[in-house]
C-alpha positions as CSV (number, residue, x, y, z in Angstrom):
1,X,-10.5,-16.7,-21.8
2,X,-10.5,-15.8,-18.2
3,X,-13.6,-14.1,-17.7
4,X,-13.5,-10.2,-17.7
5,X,-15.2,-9.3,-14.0
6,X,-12.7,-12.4,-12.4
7,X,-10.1,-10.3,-14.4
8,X,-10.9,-7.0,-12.7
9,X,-11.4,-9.1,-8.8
10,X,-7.9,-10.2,-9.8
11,X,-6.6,-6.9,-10.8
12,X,-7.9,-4.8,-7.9
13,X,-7.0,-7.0,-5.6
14,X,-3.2,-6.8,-6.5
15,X,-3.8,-3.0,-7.0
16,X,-4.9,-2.9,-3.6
17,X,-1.3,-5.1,-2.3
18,X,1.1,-2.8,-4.1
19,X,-0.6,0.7,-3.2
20,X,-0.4,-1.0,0.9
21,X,3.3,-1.7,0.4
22,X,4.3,0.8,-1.8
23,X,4.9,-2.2,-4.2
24,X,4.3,-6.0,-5.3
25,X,5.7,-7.6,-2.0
26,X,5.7,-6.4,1.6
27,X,8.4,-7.3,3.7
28,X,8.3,-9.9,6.7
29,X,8.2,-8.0,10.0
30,X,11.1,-7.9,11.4
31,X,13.7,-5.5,14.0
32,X,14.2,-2.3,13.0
33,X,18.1,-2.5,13.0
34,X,20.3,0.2,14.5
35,X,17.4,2.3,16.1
36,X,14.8,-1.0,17.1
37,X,14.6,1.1,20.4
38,X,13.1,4.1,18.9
39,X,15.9,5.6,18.4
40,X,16.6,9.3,16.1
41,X,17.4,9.8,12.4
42,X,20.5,11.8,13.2
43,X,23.2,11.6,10.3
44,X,25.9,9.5,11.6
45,X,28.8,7.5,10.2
46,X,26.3,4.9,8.9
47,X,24.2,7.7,7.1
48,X,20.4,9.0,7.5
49,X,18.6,6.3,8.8
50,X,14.5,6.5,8.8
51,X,12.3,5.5,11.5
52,X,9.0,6.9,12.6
53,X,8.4,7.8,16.1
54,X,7.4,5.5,18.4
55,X,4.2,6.5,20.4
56,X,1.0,8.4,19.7
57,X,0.5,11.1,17.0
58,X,-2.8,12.4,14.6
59,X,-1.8,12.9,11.1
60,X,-4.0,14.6,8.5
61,X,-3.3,12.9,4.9
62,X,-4.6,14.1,2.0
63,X,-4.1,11.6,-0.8
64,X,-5.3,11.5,-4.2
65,X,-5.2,7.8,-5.5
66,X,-6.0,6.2,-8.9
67,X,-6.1,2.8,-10.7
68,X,-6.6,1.0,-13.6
69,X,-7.4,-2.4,-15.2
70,X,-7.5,-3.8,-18.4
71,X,-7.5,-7.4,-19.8
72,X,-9.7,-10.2,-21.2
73,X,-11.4,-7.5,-23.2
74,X,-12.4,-5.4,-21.3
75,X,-11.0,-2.3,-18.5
76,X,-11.9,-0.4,-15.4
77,X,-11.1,2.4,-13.5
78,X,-11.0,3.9,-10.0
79,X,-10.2,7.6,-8.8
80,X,-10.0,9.3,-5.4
81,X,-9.1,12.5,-4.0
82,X,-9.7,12.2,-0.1
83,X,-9.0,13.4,3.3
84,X,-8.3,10.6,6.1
85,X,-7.1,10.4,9.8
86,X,-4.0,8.6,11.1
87,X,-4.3,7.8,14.8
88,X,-1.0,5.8,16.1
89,X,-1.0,4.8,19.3
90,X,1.7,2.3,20.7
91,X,1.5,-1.1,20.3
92,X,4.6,-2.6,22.1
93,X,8.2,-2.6,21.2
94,X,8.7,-0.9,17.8
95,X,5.1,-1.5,16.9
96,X,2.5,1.2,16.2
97,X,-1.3,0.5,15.6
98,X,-2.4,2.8,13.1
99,X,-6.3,3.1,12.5
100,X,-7.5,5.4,9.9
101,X,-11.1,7.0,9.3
102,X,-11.7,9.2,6.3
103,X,-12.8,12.8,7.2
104,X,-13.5,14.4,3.7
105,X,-14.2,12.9,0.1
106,X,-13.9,15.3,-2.7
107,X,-13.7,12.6,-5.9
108,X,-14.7,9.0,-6.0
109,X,-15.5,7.6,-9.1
110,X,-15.7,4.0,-10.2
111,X,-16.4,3.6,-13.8
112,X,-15.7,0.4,-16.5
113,X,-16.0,-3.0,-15.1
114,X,-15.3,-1.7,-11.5
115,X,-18.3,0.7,-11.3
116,X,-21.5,-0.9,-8.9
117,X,-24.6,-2.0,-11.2
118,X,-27.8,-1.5,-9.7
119,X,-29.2,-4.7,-7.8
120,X,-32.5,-5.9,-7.1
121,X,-34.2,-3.2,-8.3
122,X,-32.6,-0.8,-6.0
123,X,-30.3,2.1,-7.1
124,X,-26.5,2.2,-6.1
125,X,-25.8,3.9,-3.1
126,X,-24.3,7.3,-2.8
127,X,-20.2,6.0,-3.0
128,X,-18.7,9.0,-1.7
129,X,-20.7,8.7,1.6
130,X,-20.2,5.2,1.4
131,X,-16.2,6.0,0.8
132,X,-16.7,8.2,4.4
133,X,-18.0,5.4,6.1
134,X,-14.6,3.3,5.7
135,X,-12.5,2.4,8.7
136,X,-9.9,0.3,9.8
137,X,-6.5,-0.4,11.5
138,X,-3.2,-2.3,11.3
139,X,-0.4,-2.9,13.2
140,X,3.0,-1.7,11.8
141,X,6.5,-1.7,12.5
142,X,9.1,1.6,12.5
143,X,9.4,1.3,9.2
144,X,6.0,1.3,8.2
145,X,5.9,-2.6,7.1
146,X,2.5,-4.3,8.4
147,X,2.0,-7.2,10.8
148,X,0.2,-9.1,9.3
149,X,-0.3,-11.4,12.2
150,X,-0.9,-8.9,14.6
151,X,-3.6,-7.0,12.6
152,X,-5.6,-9.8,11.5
153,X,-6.0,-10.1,15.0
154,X,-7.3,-6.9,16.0
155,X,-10.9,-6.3,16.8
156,X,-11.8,-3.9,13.8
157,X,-10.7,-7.1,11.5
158,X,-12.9,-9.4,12.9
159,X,-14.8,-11.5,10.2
160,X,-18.3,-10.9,10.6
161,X,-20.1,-13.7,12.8
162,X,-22.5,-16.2,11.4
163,X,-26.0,-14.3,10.5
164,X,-24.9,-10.4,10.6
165,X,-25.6,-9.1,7.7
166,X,-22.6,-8.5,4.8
167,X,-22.5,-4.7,3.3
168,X,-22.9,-5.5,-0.8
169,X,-20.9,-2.7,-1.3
170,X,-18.3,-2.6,1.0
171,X,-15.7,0.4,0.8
172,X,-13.1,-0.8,3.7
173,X,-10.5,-2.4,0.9
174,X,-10.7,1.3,-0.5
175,X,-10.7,3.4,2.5
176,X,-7.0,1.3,3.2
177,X,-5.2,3.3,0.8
178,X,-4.7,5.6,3.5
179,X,-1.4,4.9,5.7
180,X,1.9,5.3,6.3
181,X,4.8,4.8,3.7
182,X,5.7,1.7,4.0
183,X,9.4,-0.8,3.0
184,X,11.6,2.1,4.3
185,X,15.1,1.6,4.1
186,X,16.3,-0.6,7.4
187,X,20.0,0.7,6.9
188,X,21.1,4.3,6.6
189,X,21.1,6.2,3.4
190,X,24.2,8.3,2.4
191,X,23.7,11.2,-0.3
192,X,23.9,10.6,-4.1
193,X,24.9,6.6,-3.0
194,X,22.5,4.2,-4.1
195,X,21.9,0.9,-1.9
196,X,20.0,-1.9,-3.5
197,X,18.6,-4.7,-1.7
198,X,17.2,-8.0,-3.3
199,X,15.2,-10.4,-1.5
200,X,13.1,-13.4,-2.1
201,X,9.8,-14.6,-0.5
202,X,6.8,-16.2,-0.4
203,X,3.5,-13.6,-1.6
204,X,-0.1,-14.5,-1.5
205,X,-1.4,-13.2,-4.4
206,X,-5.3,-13.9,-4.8
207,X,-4.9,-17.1,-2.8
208,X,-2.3,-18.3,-4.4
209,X,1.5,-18.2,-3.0
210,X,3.8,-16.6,-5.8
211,X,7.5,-17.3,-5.4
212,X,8.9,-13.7,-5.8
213,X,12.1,-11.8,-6.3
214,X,12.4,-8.0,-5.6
215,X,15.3,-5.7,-6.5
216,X,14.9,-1.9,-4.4
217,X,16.9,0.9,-5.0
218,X,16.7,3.6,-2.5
219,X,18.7,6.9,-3.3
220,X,19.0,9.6,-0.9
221,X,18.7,12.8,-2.9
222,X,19.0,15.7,-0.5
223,X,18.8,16.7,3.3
224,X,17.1,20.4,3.1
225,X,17.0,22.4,6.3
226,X,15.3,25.6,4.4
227,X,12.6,25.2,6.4
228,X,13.9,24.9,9.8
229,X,13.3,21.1,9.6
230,X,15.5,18.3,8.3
231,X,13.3,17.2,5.1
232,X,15.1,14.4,3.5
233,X,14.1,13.1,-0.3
234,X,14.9,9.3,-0.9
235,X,13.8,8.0,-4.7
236,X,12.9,4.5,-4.3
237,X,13.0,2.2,-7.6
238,X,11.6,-1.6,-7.6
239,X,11.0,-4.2,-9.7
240,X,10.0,-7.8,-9.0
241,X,9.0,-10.9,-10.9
242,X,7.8,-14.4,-10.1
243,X,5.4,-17.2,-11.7
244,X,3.2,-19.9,-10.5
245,X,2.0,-22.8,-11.8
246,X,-1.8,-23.4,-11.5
247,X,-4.2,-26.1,-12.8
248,X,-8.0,-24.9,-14.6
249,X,-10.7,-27.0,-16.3
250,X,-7.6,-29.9,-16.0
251,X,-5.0,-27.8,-17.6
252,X,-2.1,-26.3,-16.6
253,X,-1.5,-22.8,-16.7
254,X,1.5,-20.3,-15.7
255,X,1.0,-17.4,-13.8
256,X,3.3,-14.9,-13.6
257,X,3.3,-11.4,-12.5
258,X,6.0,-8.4,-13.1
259,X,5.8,-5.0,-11.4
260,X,7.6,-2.1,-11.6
261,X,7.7,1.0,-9.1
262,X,8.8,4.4,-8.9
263,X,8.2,6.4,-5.7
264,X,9.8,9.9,-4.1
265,X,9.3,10.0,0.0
266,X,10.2,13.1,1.9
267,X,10.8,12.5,5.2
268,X,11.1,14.7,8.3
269,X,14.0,13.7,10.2
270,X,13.4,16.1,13.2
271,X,9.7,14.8,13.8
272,X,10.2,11.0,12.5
273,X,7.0,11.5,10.1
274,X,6.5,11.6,6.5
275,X,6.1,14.9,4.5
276,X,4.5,13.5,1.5
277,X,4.8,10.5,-1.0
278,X,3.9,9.9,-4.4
279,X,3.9,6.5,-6.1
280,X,3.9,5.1,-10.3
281,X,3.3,1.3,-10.3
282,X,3.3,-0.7,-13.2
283,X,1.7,-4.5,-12.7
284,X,1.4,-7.4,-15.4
285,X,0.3,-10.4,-15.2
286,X,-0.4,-13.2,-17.7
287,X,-2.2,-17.1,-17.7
288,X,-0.6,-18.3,-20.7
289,X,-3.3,-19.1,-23.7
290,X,-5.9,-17.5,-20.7
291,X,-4.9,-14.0,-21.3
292,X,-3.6,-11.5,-19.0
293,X,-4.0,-7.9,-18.3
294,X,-2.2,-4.9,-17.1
295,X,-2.8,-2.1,-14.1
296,X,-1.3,1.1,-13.2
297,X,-1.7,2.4,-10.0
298,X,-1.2,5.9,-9.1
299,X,-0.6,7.6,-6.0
300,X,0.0,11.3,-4.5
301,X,-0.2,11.9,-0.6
302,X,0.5,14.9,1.7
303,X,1.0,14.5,5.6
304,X,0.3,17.2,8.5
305,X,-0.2,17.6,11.9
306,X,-3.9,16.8,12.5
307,X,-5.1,19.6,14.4
């Protein structure tokens, strides 16, 4: 059997990839389609189409997050109810960098094979001030989909030079729950008119590269102006599949992983920013006679004006 705490590295890890993209696979950056200059989200013949605003904004996102893991005998869990700060700032055509930094951390619990044992003697630091500690940044497109080029190259994700100390517990891979909604539509959205879009790709999962296919639904359910703003609701439905074949003590053994995602977005048209997002994602994977395991990932996130 796998071992249990390679399990859970394994599990958080893709827990981590589908709460980034909103799902298993992120999409290749690429033009933004009919508004690549920046463009509006006015409702025209070809329907609502999403963007977010090019240039500089604070956003104030309060998120709750949760996930779990299970497999090879044994499970863990994490939960999260925190306050962070989006500061985009241009980055060149259709690109935003976003860096985040988390202002207020209400719940942060590790518990199961995920929760910190004490090391060397010395107790386990305070996580929620840990948690607050957690910056970083990425460079996105107008739809929210990350470079990934472009951010491994920014100075915040710099790999720490030869001799400087490494943080035992660090909280950065948490902390990047916080962000935009990502994979919106690239075409526009007509009411009550489903539009399904399949791709197939490349993923590296873990190291390893995962042939994948992805079926999305997106669904525009409403335009309300109640408010005085143009809020509009878009369900988004995926699923994706794909296996790998891998070699262990001189065997060979399958991979494959299957996810399933549900998500409602509610966009505001008239500002080009999101409302509020909530996410249910379902991920599975199994090594053949090694075992497998399952995580749920769970996500509920407001957006505001920072002040």
């Amino acid at each position: 059997m796998l071992r249990s705490r390679r399990l859970l590295r394994f599990s958080t890890a893709l827990a981590l990839l589908g709460a980034l993209g909103l799902g298993a696979c992120k999409k290749p950056a690429d033009s933004t389609g009919p508004t690549s200059a920046g463009g509006d989200t006015q409702t025209a013949g070809g329907g609502v189409v999403l963007r977010y605003k090019p240039g500089p904004a604070k956003i104030k996102e309060d998120l709750k997050v949760s996930f779990s893991a299970s497999g090879g005998g044994q499970g863990g869990e994490m939960k999260a109810d925190i306050t962070g700060l989006l500061d985009l700032t241009d980055a060149g055509t259709n690109k935003l960098k976003l860096a985040y930094s988390i202002l207020d951390v209400r719940q942060f619990e590790l518990s199961g094979g995920m929760k910190p044992e004490p090391k060397d003697g010395k107790p386990v630091p305070d996580l929620k001030a840990k948690l607050k500690e957690a910056t970083g940044a990425r460079i996105i497109d107008l739809l929210g989909d990350t470079d990934k080029d472009a951010t491994k190259a920014l100075p915040e994700n710099a790999p720490k030079k030869e001799g400087e100390p490494k943080d035992e517990l660090d909280m950065s891979s948490f902390g990047s729950f916080l962000g935009l909604p990502s994979e919106m539509p690239k075409d526009g959205l007509v009411e009550g008119k489903p539009v399904k879009v399949s791709k197939e790709e490349k993923e590296n999962v873990f190291g390893l590269e995962i042939d994948m296919e992805t079926e999305t639904t997106y669904t525009l359910v409403k335009v309300d102006s109640s408010s005085g703003k143009r809020l509009a609701e878009i369900k988004i439905e995926s699923e994706s599949s794909g296996a790998k074949e891998m070699s262990q003590g001189g065997k060979s053994i399958m991979l494959s992983l299957d996810v399933t995602s549900e998500s409602t977005l509610v966009f505001n048209l008239d500002d080009q920013l999101p409302v509020s997002n909530t996410l249910q994602s379902t991920q599975n994977f199994s090594a053949g006679s090694e075992g497998g395991g399952e995580f749920r990932v769970n996500i509920n996130a407001t957006y505001a004006p920072a002040a």
